[in-house]
C-alpha positions as CSV (number, residue, x, y, z in Angstrom):
1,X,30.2,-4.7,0.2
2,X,27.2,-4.8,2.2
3,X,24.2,-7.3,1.3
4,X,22.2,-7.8,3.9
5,X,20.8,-6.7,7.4
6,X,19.6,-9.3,10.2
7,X,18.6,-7.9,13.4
8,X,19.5,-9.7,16.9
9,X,16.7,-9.3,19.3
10,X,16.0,-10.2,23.0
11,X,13.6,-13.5,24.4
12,X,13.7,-15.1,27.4
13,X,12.2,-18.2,26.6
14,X,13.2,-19.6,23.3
15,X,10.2,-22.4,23.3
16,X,7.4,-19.1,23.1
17,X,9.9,-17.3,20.4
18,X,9.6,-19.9,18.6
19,X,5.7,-20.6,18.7
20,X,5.0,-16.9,17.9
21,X,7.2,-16.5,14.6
22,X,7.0,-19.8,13.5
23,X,3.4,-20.7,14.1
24,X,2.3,-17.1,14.2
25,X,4.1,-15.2,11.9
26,X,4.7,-18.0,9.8
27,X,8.3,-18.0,10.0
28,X,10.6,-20.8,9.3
29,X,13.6,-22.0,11.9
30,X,16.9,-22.1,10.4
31,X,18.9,-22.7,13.4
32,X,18.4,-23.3,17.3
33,X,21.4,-23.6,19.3
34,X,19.7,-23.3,22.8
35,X,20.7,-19.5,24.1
36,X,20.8,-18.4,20.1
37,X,17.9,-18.6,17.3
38,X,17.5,-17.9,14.0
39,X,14.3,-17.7,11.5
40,X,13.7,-16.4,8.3
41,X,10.8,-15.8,6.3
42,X,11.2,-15.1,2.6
43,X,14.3,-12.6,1.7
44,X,13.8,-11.3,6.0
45,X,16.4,-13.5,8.5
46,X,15.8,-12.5,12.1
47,X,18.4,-13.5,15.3
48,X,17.3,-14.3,18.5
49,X,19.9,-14.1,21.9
50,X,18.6,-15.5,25.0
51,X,17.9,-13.0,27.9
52,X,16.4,-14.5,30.7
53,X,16.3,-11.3,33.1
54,X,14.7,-9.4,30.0
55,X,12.0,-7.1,31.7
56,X,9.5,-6.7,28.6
57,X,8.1,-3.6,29.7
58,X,12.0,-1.7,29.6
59,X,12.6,-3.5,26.3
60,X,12.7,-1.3,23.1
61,X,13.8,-3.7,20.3
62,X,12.3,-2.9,17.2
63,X,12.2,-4.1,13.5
64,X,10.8,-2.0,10.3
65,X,10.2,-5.3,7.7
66,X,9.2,-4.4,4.6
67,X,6.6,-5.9,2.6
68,X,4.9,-5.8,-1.4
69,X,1.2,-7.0,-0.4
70,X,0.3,-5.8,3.4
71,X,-3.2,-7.1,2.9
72,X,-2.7,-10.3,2.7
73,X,0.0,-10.0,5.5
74,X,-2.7,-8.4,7.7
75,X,-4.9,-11.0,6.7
76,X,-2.8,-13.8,7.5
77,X,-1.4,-13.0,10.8
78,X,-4.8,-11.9,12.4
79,X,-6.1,-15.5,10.9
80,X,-3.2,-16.8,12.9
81,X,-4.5,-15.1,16.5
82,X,-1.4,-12.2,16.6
83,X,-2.9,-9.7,18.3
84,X,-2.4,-6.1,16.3
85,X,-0.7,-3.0,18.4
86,X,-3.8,-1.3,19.8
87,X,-2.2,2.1,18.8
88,X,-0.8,0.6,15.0
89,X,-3.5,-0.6,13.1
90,X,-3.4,-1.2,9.6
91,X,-3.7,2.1,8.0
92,X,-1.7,4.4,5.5
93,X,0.3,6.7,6.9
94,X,1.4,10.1,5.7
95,X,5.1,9.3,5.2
96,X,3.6,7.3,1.7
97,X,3.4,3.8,3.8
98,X,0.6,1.2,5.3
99,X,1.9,0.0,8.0
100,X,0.6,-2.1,11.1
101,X,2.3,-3.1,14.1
102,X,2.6,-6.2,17.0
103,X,4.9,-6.5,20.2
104,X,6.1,-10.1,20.0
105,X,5.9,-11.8,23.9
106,X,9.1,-9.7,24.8
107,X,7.4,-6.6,23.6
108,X,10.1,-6.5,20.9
109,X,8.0,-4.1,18.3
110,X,7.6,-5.8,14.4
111,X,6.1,-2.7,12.2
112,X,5.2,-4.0,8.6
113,X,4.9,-1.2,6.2
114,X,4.5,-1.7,2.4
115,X,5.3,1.7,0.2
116,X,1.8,3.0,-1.0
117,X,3.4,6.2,-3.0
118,X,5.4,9.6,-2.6
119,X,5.3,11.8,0.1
């Protein structure tokens, strides 16, 4: 039975992974075995493999994390200095979600979206 999904994303420098999700994001480190890192934050675990020939401008790794107060998500990572996705602001969207969006520093895309209602 399935309980759980963890996506394995891309860095090339585990040192800068780790100050943007931990001190950024606010993420907490579970495990760092050099080439292979793991955070979590609340009920969301992300993986980490290192890529040192990553060019960030070809990657496309991208995560949907879910969230019940978006606000004070918003809030706390612009406190924090993380640049927002010029093009994904925090707004509601017409698929029933707000949502807003950052590239981490391998341009791996994090979109937070919280259900505001029905399509």
């Amino acid at each position: 039975m399935l309980t759980a999904v963890n996506p394995k994303l891309p860095m090339r420098d585990i040192k800068r992974t780790k100050e943007f999700y931990l001190n950024g994001l606010n993420f907490t480190e579970i495990a760092d075995h050099g080439d292979y890192l793991l955070i979590k934050k609340d009920a969301v675990e992300i993986h980490f493999f290192l890529f040192k020939n990553l060019n960030p401008r070809k990657n496309y790794g991208q995560v949907y994390i879910r969230t019940n107060n978006i606000e004070e998500l918003y809030e706390s990572i612009s406190k924090n200095g993380i640049k927002i996705h010029p093009n994904a602001p925090l707004e509601s969207k017409p698929w029933g979600q707000k949502e807003f969006a950052l590239l981490d520093p391998d341009h791996n895309l994090l979109t937070f979206g919280e259900s505001i209602g029905s399509v």
